[in-house]
N, CA, C and O atoms as a Tripos MOL2 file, in Angstrom:
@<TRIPOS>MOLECULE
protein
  300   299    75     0     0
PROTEIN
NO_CHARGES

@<TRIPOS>ATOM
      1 N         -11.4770   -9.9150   42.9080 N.3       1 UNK1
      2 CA        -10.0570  -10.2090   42.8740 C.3       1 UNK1
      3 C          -9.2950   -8.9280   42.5460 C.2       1 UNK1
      4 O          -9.6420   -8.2450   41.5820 O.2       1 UNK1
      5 N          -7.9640   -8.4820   43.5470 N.am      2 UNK2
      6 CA         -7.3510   -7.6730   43.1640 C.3       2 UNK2
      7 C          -6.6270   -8.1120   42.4180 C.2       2 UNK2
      8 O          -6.5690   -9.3410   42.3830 O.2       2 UNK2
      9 N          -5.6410   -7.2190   41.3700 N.am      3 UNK3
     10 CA         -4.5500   -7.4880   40.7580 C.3       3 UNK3
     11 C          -3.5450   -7.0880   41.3230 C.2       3 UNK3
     12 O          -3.8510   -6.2230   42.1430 O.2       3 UNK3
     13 N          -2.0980   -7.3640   41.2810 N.am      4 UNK4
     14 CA         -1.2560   -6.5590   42.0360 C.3       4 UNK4
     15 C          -0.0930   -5.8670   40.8480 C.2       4 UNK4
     16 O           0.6050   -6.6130   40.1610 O.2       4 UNK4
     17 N          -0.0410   -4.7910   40.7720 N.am      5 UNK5
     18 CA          0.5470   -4.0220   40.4940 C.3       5 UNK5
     19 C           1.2500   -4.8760   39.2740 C.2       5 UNK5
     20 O           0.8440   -4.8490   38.1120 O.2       5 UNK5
     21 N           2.2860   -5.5770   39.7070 N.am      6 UNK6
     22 CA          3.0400   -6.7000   38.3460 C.3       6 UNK6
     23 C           2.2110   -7.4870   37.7860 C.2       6 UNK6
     24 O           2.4430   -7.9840   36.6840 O.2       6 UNK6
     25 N           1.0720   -7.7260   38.4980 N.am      7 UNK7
     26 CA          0.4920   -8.5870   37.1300 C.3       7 UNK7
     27 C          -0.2990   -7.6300   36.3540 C.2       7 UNK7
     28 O          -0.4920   -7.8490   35.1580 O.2       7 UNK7
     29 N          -0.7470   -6.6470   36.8940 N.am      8 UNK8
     30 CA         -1.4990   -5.3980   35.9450 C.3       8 UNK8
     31 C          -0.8740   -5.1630   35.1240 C.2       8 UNK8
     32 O          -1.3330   -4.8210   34.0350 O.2       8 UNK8
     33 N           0.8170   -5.3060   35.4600 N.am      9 UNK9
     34 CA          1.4050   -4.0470   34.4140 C.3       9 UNK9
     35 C           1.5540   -5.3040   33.3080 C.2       9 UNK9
     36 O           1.2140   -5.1030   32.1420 O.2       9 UNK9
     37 N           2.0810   -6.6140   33.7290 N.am     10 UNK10
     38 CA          2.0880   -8.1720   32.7370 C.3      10 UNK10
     39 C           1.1030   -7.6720   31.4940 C.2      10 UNK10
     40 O           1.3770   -7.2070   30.3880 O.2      10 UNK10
     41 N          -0.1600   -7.9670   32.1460 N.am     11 UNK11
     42 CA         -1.5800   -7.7770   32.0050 C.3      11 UNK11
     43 C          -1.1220   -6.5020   30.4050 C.2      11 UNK11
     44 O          -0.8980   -6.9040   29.2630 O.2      11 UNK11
     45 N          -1.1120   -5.4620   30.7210 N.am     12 UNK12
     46 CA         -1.8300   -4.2770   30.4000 C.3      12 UNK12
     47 C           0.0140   -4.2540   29.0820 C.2      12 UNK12
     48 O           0.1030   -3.5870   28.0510 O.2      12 UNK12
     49 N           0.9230   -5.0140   29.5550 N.am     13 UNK13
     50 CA          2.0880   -5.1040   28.3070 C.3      13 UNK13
     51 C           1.3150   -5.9470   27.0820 C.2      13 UNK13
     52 O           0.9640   -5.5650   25.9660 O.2      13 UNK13
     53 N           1.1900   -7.2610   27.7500 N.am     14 UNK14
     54 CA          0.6960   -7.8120   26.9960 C.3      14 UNK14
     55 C          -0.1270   -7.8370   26.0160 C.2      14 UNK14
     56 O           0.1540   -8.2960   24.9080 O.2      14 UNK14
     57 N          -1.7820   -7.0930   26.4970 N.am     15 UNK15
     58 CA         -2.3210   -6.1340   25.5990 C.3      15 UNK15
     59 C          -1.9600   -5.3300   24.5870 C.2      15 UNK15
     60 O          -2.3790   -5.3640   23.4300 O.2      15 UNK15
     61 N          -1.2940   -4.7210   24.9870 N.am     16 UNK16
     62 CA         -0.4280   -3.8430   23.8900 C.3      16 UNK16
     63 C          -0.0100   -4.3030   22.8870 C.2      16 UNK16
     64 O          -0.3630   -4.0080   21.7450 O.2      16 UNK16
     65 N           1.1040   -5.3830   23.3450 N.am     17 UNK17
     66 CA          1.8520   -5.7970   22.1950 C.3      17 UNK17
     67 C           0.6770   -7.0420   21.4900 C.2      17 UNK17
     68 O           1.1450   -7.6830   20.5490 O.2      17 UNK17
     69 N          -0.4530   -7.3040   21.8160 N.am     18 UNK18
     70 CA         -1.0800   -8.3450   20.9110 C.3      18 UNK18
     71 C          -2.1290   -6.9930   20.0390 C.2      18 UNK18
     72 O          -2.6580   -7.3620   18.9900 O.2      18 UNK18
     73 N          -2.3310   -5.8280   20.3940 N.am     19 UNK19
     74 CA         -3.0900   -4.6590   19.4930 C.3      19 UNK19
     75 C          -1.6140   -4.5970   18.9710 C.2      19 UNK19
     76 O          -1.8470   -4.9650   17.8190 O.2      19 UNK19
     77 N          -0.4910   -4.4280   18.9950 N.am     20 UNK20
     78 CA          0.8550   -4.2720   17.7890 C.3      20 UNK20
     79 C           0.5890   -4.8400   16.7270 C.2      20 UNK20
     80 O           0.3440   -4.3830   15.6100 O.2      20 UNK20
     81 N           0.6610   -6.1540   17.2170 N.am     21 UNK21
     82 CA          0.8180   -7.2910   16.2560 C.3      21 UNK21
     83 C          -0.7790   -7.1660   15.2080 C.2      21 UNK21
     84 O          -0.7820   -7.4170   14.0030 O.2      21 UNK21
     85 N          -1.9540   -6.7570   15.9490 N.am     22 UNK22
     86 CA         -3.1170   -7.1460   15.1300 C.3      22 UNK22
     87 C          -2.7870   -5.7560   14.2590 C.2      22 UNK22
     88 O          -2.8560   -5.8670   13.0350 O.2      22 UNK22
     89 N          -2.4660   -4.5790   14.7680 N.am     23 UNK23
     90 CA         -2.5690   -3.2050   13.9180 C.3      23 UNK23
     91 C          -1.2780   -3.3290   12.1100 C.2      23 UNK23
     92 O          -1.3530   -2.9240   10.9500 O.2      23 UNK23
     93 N          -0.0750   -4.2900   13.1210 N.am     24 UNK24
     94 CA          0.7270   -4.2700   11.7220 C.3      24 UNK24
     95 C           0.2900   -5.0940   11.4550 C.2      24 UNK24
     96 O          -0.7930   -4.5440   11.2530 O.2      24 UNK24
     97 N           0.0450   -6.3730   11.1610 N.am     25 UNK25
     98 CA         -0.8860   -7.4680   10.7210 C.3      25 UNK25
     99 C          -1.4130   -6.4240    9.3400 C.2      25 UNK25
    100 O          -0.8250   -6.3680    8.2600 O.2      25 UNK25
    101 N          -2.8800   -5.5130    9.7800 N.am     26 UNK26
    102 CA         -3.5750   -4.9710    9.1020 C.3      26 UNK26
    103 C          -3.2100   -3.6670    8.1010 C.2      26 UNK26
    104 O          -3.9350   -3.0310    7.3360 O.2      26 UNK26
    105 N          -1.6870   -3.5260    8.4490 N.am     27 UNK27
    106 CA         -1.4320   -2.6730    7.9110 C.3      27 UNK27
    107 C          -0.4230   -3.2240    6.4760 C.2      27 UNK27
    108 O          -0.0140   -2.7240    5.4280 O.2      27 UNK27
    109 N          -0.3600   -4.2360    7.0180 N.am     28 UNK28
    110 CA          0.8580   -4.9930    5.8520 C.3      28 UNK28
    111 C           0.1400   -5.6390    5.0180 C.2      28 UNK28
    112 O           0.6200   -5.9010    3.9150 O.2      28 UNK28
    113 N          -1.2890   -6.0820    5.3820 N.am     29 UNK29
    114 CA         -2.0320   -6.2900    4.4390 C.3      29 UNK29
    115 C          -2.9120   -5.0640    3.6490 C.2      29 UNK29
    116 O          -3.3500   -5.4890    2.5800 O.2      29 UNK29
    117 N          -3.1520   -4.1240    3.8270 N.am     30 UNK30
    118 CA         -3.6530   -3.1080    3.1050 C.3      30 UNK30
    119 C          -2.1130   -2.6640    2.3370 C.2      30 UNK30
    120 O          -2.3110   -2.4630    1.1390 O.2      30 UNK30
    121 N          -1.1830   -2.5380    2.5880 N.am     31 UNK31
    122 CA         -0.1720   -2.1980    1.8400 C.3      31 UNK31
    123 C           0.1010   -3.4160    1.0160 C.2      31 UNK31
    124 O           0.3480   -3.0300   -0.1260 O.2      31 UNK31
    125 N           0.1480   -4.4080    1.0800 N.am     32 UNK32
    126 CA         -0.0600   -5.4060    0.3690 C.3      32 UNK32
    127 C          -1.0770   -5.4620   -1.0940 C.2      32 UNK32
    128 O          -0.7710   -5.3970   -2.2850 O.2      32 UNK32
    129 N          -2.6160   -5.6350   -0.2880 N.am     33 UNK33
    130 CA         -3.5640   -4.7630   -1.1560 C.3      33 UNK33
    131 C          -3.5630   -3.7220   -2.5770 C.2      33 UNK33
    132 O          -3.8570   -4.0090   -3.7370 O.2      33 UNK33
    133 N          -3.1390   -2.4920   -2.0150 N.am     34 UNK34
    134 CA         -2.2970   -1.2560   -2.4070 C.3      34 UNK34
    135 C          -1.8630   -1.6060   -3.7030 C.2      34 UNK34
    136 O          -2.3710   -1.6550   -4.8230 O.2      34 UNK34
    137 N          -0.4330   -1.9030   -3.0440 N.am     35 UNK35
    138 CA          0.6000   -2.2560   -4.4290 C.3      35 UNK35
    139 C           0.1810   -3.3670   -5.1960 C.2      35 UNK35
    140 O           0.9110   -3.5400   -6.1720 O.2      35 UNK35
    141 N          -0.9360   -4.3450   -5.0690 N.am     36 UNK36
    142 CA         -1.2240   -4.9670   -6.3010 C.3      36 UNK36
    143 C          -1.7690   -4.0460   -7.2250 C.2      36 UNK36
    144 O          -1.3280   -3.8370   -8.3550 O.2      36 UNK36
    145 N          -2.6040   -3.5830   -6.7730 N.am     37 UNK37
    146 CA         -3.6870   -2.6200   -7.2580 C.3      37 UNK37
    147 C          -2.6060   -1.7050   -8.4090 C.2      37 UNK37
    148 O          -2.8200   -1.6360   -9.6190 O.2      37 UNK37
    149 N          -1.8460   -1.2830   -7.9410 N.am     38 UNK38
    150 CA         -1.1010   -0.6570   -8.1540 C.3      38 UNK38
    151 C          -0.1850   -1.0960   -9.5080 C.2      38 UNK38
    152 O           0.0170   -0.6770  -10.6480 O.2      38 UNK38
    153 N           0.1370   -1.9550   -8.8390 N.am     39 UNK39
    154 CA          0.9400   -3.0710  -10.5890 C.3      39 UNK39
    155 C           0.0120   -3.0180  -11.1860 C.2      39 UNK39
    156 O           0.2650   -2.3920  -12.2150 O.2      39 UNK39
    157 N          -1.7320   -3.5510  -11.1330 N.am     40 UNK40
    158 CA         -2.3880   -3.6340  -12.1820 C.3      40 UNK40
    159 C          -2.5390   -2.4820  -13.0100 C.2      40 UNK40
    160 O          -3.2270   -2.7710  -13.9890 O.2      40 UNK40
    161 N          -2.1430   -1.2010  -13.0060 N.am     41 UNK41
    162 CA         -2.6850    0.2780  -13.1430 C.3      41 UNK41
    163 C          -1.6600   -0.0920  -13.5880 C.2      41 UNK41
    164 O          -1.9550   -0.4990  -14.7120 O.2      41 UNK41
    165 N          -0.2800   -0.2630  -13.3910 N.am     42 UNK42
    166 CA          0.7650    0.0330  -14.0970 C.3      42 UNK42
    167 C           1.4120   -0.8400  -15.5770 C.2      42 UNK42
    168 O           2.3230   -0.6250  -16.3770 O.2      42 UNK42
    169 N           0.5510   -1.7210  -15.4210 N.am     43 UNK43
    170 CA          0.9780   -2.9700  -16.5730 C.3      43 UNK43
    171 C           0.4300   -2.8920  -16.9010 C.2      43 UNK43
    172 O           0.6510   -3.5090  -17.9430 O.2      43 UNK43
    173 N          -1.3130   -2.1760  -17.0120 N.am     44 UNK44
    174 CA         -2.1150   -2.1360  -17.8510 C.3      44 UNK44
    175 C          -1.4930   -0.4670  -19.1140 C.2      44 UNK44
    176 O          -1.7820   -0.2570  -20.2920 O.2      44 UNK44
    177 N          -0.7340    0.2430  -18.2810 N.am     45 UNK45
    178 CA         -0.3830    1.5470  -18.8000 C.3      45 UNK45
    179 C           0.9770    1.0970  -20.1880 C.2      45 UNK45
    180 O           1.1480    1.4860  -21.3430 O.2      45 UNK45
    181 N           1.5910    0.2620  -19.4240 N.am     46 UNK46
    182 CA          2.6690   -0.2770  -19.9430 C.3      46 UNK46
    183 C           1.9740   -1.1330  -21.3030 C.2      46 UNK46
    184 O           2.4150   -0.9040  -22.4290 O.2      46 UNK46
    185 N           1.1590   -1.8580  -21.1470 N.am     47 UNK47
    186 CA          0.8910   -2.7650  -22.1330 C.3      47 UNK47
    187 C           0.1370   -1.4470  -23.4610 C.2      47 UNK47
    188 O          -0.0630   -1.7050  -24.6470 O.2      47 UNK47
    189 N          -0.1030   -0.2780  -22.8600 N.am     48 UNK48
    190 CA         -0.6560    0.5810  -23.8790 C.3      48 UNK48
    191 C           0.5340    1.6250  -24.6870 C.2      48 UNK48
    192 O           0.4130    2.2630  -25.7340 O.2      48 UNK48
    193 N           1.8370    1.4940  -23.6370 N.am     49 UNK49
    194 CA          2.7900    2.0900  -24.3480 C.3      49 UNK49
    195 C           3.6690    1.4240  -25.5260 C.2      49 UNK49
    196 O           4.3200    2.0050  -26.3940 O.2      49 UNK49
    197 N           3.4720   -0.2350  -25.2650 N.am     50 UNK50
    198 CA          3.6550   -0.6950  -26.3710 C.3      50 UNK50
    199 C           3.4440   -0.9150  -27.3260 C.2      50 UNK50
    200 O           4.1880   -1.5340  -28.0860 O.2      50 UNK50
    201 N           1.9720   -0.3170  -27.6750 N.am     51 UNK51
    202 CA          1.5700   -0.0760  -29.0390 C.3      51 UNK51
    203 C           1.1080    1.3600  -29.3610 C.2      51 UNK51
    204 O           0.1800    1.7430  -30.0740 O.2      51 UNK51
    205 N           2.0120    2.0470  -28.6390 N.am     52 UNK52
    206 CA          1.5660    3.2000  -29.1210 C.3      52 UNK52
    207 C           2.7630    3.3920  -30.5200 C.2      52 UNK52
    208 O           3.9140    2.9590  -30.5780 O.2      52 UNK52
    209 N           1.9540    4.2310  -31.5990 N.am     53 UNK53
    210 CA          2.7490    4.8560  -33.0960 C.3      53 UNK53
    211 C           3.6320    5.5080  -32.7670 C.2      53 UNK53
    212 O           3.7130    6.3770  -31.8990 O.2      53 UNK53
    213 N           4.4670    5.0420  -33.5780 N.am     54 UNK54
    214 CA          5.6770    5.2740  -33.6570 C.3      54 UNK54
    215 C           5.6370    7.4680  -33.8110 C.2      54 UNK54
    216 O           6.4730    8.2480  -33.3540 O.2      54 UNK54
    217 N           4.7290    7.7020  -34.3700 N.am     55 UNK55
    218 CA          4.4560    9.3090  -34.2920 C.3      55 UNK55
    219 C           4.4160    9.8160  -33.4050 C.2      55 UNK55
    220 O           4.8690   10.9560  -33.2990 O.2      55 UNK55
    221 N           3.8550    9.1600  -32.4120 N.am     56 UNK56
    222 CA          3.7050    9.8320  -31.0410 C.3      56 UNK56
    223 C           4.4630   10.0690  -30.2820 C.2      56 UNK56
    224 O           4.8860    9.1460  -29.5860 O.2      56 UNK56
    225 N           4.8870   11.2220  -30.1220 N.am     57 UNK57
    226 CA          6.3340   11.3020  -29.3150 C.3      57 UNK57
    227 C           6.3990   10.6210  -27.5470 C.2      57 UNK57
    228 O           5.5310   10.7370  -26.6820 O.2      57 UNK57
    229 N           7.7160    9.9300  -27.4550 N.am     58 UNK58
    230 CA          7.7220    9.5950  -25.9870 C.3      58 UNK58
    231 C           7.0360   10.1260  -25.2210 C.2      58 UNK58
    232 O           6.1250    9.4720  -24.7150 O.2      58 UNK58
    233 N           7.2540   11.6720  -24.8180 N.am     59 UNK59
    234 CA          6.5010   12.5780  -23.8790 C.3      59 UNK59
    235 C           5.2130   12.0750  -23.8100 C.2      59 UNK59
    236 O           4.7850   11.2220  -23.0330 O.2      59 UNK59
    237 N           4.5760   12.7290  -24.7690 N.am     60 UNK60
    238 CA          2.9900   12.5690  -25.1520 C.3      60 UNK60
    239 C           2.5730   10.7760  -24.8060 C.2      60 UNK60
    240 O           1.5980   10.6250  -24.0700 O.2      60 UNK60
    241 N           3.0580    9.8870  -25.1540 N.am     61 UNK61
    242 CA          2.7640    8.3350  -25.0020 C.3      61 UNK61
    243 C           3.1460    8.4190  -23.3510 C.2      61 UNK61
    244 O           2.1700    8.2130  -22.6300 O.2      61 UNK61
    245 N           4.2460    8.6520  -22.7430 N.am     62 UNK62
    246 CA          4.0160    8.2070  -21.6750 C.3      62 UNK62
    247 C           3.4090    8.9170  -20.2830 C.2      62 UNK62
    248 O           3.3720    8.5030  -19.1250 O.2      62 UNK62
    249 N           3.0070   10.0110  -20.8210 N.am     63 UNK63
    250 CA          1.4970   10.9880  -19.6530 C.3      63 UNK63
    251 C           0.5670   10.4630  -19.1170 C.2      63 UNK63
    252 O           0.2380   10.5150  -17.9320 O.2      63 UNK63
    253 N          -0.1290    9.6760  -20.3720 N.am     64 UNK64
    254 CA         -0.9540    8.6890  -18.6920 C.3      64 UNK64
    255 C          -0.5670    8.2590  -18.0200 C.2      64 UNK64
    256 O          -0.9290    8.5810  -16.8880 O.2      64 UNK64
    257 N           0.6450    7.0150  -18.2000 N.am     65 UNK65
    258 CA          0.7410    6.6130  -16.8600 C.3      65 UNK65
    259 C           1.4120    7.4300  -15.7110 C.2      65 UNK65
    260 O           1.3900    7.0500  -14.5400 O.2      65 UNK65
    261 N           2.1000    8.7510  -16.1940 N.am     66 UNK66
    262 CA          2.7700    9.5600  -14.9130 C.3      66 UNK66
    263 C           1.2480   10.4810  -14.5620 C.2      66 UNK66
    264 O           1.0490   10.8980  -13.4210 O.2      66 UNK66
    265 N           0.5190   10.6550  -15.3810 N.am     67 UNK67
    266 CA         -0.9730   10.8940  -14.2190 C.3      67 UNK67
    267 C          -1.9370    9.9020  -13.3810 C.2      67 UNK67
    268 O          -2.8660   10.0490  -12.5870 O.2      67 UNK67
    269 N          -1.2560    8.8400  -13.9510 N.am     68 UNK68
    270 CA         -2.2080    7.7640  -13.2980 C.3      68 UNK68
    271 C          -1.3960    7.5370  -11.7770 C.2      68 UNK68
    272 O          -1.9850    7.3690  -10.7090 O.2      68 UNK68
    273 N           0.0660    7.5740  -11.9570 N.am     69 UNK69
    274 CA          1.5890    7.6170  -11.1250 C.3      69 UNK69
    275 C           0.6850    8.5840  -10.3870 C.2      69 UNK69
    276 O           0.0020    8.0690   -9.5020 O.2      69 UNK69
    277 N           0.5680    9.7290  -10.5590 N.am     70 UNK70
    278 CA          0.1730   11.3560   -9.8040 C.3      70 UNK70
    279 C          -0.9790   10.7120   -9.0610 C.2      70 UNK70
    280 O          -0.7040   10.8560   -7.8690 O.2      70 UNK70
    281 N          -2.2840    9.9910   -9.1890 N.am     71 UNK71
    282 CA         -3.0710   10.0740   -9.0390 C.3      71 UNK71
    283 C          -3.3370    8.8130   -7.5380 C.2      71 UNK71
    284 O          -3.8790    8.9090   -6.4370 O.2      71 UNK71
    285 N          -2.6510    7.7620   -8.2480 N.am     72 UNK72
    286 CA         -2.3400    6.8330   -7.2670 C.3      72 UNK72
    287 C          -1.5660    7.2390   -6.0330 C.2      72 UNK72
    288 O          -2.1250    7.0140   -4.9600 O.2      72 UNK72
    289 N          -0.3670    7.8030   -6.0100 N.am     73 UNK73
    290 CA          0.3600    8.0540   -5.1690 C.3      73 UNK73
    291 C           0.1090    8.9410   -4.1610 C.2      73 UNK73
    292 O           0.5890    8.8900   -3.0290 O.2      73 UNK73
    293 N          -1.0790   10.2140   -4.8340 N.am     74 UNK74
    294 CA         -1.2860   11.0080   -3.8310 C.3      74 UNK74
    295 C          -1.6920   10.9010   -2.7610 C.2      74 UNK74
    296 O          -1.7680   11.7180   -1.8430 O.2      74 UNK74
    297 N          -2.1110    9.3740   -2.8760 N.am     75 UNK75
    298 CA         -2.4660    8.9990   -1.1090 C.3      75 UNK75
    299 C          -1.6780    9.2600   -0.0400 C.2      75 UNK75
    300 O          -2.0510    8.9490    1.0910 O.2      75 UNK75
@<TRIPOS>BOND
     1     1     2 1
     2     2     3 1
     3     3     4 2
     4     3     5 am
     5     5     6 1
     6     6     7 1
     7     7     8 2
     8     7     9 am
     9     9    10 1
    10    10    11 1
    11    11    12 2
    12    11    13 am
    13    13    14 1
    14    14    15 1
    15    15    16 2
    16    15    17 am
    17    17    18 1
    18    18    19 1
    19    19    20 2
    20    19    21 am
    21    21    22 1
    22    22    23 1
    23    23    24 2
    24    23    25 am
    25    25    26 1
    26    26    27 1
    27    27    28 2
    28    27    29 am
    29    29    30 1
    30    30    31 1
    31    31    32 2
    32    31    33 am
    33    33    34 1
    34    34    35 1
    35    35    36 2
    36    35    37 am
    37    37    38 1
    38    38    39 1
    39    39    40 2
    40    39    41 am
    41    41    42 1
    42    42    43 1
    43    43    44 2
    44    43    45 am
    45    45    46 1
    46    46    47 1
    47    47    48 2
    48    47    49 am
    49    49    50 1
    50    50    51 1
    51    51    52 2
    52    51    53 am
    53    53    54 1
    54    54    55 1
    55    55    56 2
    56    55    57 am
    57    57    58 1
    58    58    59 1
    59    59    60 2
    60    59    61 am
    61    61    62 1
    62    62    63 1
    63    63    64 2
    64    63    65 am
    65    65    66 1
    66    66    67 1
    67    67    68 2
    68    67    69 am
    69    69    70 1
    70    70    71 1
    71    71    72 2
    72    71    73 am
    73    73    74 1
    74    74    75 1
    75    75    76 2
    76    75    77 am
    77    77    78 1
    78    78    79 1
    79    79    80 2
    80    79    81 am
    81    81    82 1
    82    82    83 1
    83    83    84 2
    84    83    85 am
    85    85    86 1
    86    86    87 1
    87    87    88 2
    88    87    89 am
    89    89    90 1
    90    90    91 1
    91    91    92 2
    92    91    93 am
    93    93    94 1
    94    94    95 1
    95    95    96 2
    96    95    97 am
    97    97    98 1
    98    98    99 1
    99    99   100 2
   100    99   101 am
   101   101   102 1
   102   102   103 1
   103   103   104 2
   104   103   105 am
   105   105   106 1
   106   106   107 1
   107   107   108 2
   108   107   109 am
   109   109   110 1
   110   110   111 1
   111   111   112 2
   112   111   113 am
   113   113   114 1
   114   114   115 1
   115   115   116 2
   116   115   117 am
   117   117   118 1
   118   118   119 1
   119   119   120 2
   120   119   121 am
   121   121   122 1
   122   122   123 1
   123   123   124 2
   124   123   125 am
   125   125   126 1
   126   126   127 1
   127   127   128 2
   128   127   129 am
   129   129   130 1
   130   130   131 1
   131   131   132 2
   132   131   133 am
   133   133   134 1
   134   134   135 1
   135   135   136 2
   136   135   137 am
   137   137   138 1
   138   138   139 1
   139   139   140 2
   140   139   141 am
   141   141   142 1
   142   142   143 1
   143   143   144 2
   144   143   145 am
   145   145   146 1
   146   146   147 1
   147   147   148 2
   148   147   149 am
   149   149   150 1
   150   150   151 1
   151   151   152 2
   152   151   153 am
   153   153   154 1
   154   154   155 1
   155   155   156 2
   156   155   157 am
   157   157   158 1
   158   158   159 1
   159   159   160 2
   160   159   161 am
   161   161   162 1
   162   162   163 1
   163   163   164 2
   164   163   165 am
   165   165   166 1
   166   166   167 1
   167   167   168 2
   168   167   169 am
   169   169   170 1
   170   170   171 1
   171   171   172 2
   172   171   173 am
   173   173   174 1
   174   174   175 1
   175   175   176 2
   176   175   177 am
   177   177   178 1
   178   178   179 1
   179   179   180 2
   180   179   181 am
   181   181   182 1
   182   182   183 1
   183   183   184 2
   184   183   185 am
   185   185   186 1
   186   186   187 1
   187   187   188 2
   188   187   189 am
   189   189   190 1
   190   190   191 1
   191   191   192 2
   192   191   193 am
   193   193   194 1
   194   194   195 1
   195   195   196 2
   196   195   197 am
   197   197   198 1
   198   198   199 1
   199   199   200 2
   200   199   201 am
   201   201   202 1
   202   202   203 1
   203   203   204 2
   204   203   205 am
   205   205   206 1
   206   206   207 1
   207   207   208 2
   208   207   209 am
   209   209   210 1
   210   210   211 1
   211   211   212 2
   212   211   213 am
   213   213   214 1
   214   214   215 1
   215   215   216 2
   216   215   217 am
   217   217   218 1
   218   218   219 1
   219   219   220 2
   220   219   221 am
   221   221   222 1
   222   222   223 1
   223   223   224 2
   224   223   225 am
   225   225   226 1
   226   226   227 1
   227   227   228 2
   228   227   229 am
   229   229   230 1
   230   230   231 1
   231   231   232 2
   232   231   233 am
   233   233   234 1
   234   234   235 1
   235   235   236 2
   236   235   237 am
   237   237   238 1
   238   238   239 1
   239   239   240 2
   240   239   241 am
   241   241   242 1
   242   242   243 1
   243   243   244 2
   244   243   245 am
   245   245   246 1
   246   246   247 1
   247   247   248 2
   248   247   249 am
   249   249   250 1
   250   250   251 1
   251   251   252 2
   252   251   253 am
   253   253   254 1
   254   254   255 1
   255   255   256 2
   256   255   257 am
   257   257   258 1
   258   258   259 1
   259   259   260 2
   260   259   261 am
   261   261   262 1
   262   262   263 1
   263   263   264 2
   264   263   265 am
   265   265   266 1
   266   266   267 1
   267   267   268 2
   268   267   269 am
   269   269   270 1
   270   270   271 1
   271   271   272 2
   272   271   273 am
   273   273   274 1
   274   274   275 1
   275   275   276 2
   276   275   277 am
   277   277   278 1
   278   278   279 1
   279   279   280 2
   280   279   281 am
   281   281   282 1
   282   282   283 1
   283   283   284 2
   284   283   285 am
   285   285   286 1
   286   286   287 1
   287   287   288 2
   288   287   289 am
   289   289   290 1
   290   290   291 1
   291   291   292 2
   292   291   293 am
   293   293   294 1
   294   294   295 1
   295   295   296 2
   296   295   297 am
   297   297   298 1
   298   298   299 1
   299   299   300 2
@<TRIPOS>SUBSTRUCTURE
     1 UNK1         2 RESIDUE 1 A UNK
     2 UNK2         6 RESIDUE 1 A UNK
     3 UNK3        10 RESIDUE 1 A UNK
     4 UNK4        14 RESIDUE 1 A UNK
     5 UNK5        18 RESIDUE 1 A UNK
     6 UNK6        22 RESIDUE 1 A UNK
     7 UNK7        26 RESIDUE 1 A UNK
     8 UNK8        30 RESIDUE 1 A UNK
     9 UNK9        34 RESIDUE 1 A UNK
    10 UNK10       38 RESIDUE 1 A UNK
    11 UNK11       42 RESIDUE 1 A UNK
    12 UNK12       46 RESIDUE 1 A UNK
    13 UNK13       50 RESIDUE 1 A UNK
    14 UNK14       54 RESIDUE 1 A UNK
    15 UNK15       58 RESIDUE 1 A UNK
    16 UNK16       62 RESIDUE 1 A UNK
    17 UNK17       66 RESIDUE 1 A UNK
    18 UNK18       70 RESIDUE 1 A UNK
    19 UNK19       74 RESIDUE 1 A UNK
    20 UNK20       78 RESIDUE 1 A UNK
    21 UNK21       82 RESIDUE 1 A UNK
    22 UNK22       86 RESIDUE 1 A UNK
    23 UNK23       90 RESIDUE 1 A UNK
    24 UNK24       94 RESIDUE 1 A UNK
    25 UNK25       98 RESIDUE 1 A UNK
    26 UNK26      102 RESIDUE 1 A UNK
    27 UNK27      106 RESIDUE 1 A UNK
    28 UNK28      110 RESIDUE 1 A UNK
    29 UNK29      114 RESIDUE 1 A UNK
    30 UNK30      118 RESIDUE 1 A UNK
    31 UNK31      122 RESIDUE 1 A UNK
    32 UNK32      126 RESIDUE 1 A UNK
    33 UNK33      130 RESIDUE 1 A UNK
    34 UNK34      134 RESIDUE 1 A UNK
    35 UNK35      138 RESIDUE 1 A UNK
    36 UNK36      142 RESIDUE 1 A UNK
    37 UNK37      146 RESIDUE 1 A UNK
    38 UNK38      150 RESIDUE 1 A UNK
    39 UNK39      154 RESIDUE 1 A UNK
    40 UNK40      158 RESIDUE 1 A UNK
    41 UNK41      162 RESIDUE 1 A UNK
    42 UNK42      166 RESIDUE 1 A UNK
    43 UNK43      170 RESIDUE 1 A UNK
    44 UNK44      174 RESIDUE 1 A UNK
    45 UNK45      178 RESIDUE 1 A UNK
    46 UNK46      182 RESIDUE 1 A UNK
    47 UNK47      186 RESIDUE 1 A UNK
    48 UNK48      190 RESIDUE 1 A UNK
    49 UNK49      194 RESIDUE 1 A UNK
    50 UNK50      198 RESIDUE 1 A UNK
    51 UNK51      202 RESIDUE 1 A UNK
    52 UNK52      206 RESIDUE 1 A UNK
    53 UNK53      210 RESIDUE 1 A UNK
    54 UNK54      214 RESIDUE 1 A UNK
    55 UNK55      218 RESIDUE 1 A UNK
    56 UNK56      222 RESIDUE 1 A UNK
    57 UNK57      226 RESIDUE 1 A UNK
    58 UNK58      230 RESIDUE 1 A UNK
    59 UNK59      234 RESIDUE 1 A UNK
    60 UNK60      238 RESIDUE 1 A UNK
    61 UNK61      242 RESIDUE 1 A UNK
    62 UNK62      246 RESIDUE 1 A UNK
    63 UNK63      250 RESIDUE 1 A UNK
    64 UNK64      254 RESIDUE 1 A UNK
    65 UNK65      258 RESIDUE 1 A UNK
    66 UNK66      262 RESIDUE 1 A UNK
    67 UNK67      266 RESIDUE 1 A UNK
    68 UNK68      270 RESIDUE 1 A UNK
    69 UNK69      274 RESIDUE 1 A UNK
    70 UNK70      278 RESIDUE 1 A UNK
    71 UNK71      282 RESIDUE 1 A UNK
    72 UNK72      286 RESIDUE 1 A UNK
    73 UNK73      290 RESIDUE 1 A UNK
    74 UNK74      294 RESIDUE 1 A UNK
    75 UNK75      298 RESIDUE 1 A UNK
């Protein structure tokens, strides 16, 4: 069976746009993924700045999480 030209091109759109749909699909779920991951790193940092002593200066208390920030993000 030949194809003719319009149904190839039907054909070969169609394709495309159903690899669109599967590629963002997979991409909105890894970014999805991601940023949980991501809150957990960050509320776990947070829940340690709230008990940090009162001695410890801001700066110094809040460095992990802007290296953990550094570390995550560099993706």
């Amino acid at each position: 069976a030949v194809l003719e030209q319009g149904q190839l091109q039907n054909t070969l759109h169609a394709q495309l746009q159903s690899a669109l749909a599967g590629l963002g699909h997979e991409i909105r779920t890894g970014v999805r993924t991601l940023a949980e991951q991501l809150e957990v790193g960050i509320a776990k940092h947070i829940q340690k700045l709230v008990g940090v002593r009162e001695s410890v200066l801001p700066e110094d208390a809040i460095l992990p999480l802007m290296k953990f920030l550094e570390v995550e993000l560099c993706y």
